[in-house]
N, C-alpha and C positions, 0 to 999 in steps of 0.2 A: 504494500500500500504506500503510493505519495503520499509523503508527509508536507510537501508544499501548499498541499490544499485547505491549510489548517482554518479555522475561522478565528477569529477574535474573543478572545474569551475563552478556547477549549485547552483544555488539556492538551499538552503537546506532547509525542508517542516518542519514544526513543528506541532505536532498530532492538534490543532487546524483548519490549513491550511488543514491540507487533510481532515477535517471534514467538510471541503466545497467544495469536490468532487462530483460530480454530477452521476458518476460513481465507484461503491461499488466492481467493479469485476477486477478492474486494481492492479497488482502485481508487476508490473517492471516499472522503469522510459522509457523504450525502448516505453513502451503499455501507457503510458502518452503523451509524445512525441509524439505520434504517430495521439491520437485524439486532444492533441492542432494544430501538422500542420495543421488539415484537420478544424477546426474551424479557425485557421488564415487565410486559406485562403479565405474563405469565407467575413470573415471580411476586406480583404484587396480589393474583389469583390466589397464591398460595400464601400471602400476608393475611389474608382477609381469614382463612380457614384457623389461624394460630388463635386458643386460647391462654390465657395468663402468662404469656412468654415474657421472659425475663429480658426485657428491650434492651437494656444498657449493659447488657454481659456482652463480653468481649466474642462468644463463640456464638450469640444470636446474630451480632453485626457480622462476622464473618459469613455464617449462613448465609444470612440475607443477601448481601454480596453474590456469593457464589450462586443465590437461586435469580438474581437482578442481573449475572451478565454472564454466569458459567456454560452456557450455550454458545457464548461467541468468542471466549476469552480462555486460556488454560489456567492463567494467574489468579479467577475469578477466587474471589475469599481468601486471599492472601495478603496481607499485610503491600503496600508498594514498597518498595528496594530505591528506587529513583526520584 
């Protein structure tokens, strides 16, 4: 993935980070974008279903993470490095 396409405001990917793309055929931040909304939502599906979770624990925010973008990402629920 160009990383020249950056917008304003985004997070900027370092060749690391995008070597834990789970998809090898994305060329535009637009085509990024586009499969994390459709993985957020799903993960946000599954927000909805949790009772009494313990929000501010360190390994529900990981969860959550990982179920908000572990579809397009390998790093998803991992602390960032960078």
């Amino acid at each position: 993935m160009k990383t020249s396409d950056e917008l304003d405001g985004a997070t900027a990917l370092d060749p690391d980070e995008i070597e834990g793309l789970r998809f090898k055929h994305i060329t535009s931040r637009s085509e990024l974008d586009q499969l994390e909304q459709a993985n957020i939502v799903e993960g946000l599906q599954w927000l909805k279903k949790r009772k009494n979770a313990d929000i501010l624990s360190e390994g529900f925010v990981c969860d959550l993470h990982k179920r908000l973008f572990g579809q397009v990402w390998k790093w998803a629920g991992n602390f960032r490095r960078t």
